[in-house]
Rosetta silent file (secondary structure, phi, psi, omega in degrees, C-alpha in Angstrom):
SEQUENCE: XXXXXXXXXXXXXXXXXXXXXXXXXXXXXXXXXXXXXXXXXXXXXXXXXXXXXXXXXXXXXXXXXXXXXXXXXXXXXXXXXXXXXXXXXXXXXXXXXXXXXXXXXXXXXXXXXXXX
SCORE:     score description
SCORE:     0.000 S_00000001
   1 L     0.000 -176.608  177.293    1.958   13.102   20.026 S_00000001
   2 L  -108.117  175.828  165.531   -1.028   11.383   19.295 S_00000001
   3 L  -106.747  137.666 -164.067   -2.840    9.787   16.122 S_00000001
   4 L   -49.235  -17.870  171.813   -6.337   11.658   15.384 S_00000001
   5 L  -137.956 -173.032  156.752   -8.343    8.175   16.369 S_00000001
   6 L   -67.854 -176.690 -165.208   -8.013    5.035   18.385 S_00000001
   7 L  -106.762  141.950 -171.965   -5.932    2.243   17.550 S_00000001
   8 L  -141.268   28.039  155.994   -7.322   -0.401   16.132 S_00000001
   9 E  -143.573  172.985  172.368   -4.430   -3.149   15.264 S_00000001
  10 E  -135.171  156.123 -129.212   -0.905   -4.177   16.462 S_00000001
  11 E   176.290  132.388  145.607    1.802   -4.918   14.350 S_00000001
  12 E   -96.524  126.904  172.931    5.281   -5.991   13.934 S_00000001
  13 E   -67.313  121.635  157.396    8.233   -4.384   12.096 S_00000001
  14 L  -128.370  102.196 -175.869   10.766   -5.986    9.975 S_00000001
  15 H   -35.386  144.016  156.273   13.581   -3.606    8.605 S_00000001
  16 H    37.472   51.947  141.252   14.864   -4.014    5.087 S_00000001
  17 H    95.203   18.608  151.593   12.721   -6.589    3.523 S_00000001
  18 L   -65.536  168.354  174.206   12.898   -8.968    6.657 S_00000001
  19 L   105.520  123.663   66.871   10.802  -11.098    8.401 S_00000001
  20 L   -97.837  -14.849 -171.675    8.485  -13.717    9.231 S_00000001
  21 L  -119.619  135.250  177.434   11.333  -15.262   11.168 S_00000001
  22 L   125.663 -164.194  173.243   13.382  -13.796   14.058 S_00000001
  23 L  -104.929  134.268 -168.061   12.846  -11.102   15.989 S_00000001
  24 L   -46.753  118.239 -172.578   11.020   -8.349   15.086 S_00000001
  25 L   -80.357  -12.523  151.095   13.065   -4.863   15.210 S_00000001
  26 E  -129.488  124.594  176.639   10.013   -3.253   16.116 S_00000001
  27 E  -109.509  119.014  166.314    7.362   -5.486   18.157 S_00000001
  28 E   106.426   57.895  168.651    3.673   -4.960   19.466 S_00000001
  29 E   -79.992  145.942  153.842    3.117   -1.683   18.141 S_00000001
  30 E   -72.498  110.839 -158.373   -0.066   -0.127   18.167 S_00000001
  31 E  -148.020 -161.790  110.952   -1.605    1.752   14.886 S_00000001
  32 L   -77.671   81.446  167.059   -4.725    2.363   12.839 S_00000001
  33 L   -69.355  113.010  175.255   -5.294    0.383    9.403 S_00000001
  34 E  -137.315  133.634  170.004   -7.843    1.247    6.782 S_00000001
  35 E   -41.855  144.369  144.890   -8.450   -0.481    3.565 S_00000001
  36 E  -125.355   57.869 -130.513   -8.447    1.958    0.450 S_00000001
  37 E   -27.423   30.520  133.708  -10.608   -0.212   -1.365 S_00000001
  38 E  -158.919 -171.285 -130.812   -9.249   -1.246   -4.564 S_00000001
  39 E   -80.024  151.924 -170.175   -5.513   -1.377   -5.159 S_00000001
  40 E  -122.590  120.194  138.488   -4.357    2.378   -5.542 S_00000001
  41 E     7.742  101.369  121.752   -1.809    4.588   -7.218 S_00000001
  42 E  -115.521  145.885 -163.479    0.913    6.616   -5.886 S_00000001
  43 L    10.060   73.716 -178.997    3.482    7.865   -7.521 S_00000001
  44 L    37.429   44.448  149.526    3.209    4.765  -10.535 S_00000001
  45 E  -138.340  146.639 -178.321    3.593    2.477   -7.253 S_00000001
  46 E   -94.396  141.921 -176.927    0.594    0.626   -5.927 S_00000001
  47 E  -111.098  171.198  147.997   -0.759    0.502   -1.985 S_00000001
  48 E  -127.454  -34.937 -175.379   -3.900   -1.231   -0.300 S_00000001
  49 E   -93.802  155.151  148.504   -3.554    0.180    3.140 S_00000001
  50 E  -116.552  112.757 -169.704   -3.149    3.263    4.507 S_00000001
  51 E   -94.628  149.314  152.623   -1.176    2.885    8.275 S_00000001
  52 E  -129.377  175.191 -149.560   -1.012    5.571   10.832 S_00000001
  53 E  -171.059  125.142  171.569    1.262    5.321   13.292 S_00000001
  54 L   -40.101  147.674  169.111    2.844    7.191   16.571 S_00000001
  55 L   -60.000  -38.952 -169.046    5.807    9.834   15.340 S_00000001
  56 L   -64.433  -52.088 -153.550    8.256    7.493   17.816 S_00000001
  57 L   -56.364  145.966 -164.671    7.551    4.331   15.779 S_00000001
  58 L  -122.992  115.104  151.470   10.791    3.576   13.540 S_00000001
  59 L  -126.639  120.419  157.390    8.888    2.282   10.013 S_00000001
  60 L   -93.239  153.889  170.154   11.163    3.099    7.163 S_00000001
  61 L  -110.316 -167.306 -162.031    9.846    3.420    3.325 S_00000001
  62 L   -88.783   -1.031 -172.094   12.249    2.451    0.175 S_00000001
  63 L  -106.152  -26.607 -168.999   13.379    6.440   -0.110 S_00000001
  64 L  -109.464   22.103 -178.442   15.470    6.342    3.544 S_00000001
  65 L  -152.668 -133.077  173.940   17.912    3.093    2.960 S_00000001
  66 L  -111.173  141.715 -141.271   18.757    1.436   -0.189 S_00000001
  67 L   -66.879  171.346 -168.752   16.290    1.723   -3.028 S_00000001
  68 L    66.817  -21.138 -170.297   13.960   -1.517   -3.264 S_00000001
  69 L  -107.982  103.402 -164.178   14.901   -2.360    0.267 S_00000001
  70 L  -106.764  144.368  161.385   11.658   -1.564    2.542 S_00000001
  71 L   -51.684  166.102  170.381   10.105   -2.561    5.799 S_00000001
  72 L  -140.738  119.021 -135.271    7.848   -4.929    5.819 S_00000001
  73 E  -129.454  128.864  143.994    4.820   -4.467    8.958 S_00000001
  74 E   -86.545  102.271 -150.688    3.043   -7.615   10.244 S_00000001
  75 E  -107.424  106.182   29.708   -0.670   -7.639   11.163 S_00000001
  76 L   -86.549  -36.877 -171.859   -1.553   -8.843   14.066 S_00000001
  77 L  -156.074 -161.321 -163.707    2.093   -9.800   14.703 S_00000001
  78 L   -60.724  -10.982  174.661    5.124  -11.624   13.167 S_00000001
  79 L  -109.905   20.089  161.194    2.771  -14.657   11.899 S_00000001
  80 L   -66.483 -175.154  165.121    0.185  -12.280   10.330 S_00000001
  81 E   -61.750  107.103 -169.139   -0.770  -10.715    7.360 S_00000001
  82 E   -62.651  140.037  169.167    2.487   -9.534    5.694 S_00000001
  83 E  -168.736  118.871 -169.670    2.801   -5.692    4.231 S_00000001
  84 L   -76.880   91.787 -164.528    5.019   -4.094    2.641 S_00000001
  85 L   -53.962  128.265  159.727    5.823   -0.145    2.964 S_00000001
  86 L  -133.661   21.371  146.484    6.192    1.755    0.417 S_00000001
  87 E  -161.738  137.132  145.313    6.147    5.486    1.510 S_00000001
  88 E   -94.924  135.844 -173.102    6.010    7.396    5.105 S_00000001
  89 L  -115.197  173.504 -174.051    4.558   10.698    5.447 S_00000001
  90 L  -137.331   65.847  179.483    4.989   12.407    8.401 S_00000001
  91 L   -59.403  138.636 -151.734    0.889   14.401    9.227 S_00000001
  92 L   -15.372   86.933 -175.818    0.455   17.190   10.708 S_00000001
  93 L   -55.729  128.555 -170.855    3.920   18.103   12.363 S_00000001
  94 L    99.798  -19.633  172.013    3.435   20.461   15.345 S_00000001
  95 L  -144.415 -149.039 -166.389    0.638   19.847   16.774 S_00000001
  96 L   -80.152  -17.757  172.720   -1.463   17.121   19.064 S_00000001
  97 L   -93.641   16.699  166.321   -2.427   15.109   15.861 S_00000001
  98 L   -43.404  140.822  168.380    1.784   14.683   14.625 S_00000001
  99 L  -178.205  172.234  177.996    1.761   10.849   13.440 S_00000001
 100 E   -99.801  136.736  172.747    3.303    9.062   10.594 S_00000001
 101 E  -124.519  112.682 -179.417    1.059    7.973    7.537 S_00000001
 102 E   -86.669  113.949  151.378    2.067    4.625    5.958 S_00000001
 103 E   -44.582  111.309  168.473    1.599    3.647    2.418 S_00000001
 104 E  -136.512  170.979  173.515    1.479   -0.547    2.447 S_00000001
 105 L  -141.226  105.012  179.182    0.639   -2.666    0.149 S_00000001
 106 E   -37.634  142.630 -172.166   -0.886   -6.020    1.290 S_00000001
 107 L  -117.708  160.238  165.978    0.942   -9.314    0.331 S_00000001
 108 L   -72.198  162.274 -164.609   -0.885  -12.269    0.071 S_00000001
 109 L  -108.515 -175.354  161.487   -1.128  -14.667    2.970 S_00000001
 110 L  -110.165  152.877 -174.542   -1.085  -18.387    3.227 S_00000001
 111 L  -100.711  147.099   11.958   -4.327  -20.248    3.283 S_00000001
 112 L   -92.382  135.254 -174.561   -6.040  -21.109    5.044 S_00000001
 113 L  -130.993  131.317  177.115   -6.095  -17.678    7.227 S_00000001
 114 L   -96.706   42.006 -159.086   -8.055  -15.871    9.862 S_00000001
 115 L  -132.914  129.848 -177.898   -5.568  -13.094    9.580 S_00000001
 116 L     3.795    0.000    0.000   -6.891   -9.585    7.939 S_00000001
Protein backbone atom coordinates (compact mmCIF):
# COMPACT_ATOMS: atom_id res chain seq x y z
CA UNK A 1 0.00 0.00 0.00
CA UNK A 2 0.85 3.42 0.13
CA UNK A 3 1.66 6.18 2.89
CA UNK A 4 -1.08 9.13 2.81
CA UNK A 5 1.85 11.75 1.53
CA UNK A 6 5.13 11.86 -0.28
CA UNK A 7 8.28 10.80 1.06
CA UNK A 8 10.36 13.09 2.23
CA UNK A 9 13.67 11.25 3.77
CA UNK A 10 15.64 7.96 3.38
CA UNK A 11 16.86 6.01 6.04
CA UNK A 12 18.74 3.09 7.22
CA UNK A 13 17.77 0.25 9.59
CA UNK A 14 19.78 -1.30 12.25
CA UNK A 15 18.08 -4.32 14.12
CA UNK A 16 18.50 -4.73 17.84
CA UNK A 17 20.31 -1.72 18.99
CA UNK A 18 22.91 -1.88 16.03
CA UNK A 19 24.59 0.32 13.95
CA UNK A 20 26.60 3.03 12.72
CA UNK A 21 28.96 0.37 11.48
CA UNK A 22 28.31 -2.52 9.05
CA UNK A 23 25.74 -3.11 6.97
CA UNK A 24 22.55 -1.93 7.38
CA UNK A 25 19.71 -4.81 7.59
CA UNK A 26 17.47 -2.53 6.01
CA UNK A 27 19.13 0.16 3.52
CA UNK A 28 17.80 3.25 1.44
CA UNK A 29 14.39 3.17 2.52
CA UNK A 30 12.09 5.76 1.77
CA UNK A 31 9.62 7.37 4.60
CA UNK A 32 8.07 10.56 5.91
CA UNK A 33 9.55 12.30 9.21
CA UNK A 34 7.86 14.99 11.20
CA UNK A 35 9.10 16.66 14.26
CA UNK A 36 6.49 16.63 17.24
CA UNK A 37 7.89 19.60 18.61
CA UNK A 38 8.96 19.22 22.06
CA UNK A 39 9.97 15.84 23.43
CA UNK A 40 6.61 13.84 23.94
CA UNK A 41 4.98 11.18 26.06
CA UNK A 42 3.82 7.82 25.28
CA UNK A 43 3.13 5.38 27.38
CA UNK A 44 5.79 7.05 30.36
CA UNK A 45 8.37 6.65 27.30
CA UNK A 46 9.51 9.70 25.42
CA UNK A 47 9.62 10.23 21.29
CA UNK A 48 10.65 13.32 19.03
CA UNK A 49 9.66 11.95 15.70
CA UNK A 50 6.90 10.48 14.36
CA UNK A 51 8.08 7.97 11.11
CA UNK A 52 5.75 6.60 8.57
CA UNK A 53 6.76 4.04 6.66
CA UNK A 54 5.63 1.40 3.74
CA UNK A 55 3.73 -1.85 5.49
CA UNK A 56 6.81 -4.03 3.66
CA UNK A 57 9.51 -2.13 5.59
CA UNK A 58 10.86 -4.55 8.49
CA UNK A 59 11.34 -1.72 11.57
CA UNK A 60 10.88 -3.52 14.81
CA UNK A 61 9.92 -1.60 18.27
CA UNK A 62 11.20 -2.99 21.89
CA UNK A 63 7.61 -5.05 22.29
CA UNK A 64 8.53 -7.72 19.17
CA UNK A 65 12.23 -9.06 20.35
CA UNK A 66 13.78 -8.79 23.66
CA UNK A 67 12.65 -5.98 25.90
CA UNK A 68 15.16 -2.88 25.73
CA UNK A 69 16.51 -4.24 22.50
CA UNK A 70 15.12 -1.84 19.57
CA UNK A 71 15.96 -0.76 16.09
CA UNK A 72 17.68 2.00 15.66
CA UNK A 73 16.73 4.11 11.93
CA UNK A 74 19.43 6.36 10.39
CA UNK A 75 18.60 9.69 8.71
CA UNK A 76 19.78 10.27 5.72
CA UNK A 77 21.67 6.96 5.90
CA UNK A 78 24.06 4.88 8.10
CA UNK A 79 26.29 8.15 8.93
CA UNK A 80 23.22 10.27 9.84
CA UNK A 81 21.22 11.35 12.49
CA UNK A 82 20.76 8.29 14.78
CA UNK A 83 17.01 7.28 16.16
CA UNK A 84 15.90 5.07 18.14
CA UNK A 85 12.32 3.21 17.88
CA UNK A 86 10.36 2.87 20.39
CA UNK A 87 6.85 1.71 19.20
CA UNK A 88 5.27 0.63 15.60
CA UNK A 89 1.75 1.06 14.86
CA UNK A 90 0.46 -0.38 12.02
CA UNK A 91 -2.43 2.80 10.28
CA UNK A 92 -5.10 2.18 8.66
CA UNK A 93 -4.97 -1.65 7.75
CA UNK A 94 -7.12 -2.41 4.67
CA UNK A 95 -7.11 0.11 2.70
CA UNK A 96 -4.82 2.36 0.09
CA UNK A 97 -3.39 4.44 3.08
CA UNK A 98 -2.02 0.82 5.19
CA UNK A 99 1.57 2.08 6.46
CA UNK A 100 3.44 1.66 9.62
CA UNK A 101 3.67 4.67 12.16
CA UNK A 102 7.02 4.91 14.01
CA UNK A 103 7.55 6.31 17.40
CA UNK A 104 11.57 7.52 17.47
CA UNK A 105 13.21 9.33 19.60
CA UNK A 106 16.15 11.42 18.26
CA UNK A 107 19.71 10.75 19.68
CA UNK A 108 22.08 13.31 19.63
CA UNK A 109 24.57 13.60 16.82
CA UNK A 110 28.19 14.49 16.69
CA UNK A 111 29.18 18.03 16.00
CA UNK A 112 29.72 19.52 13.94
CA UNK A 113 26.58 18.24 11.69
CA UNK A 114 24.57 19.09 8.65
CA UNK A 115 22.49 16.07 9.37
CA UNK A 116 18.64 16.72 10.59
Amino acid sequence: MALPMATNVTLDIFHNGGGPTGTPDVSGVAGYLTPVGNITTLNNSLYTNVLLLDTSVDVRDQFGGAVGSTDNVYIPDKNGTKFAVYLVQRVGQGTRTDHKRCFLMRKLPTWPTNNL
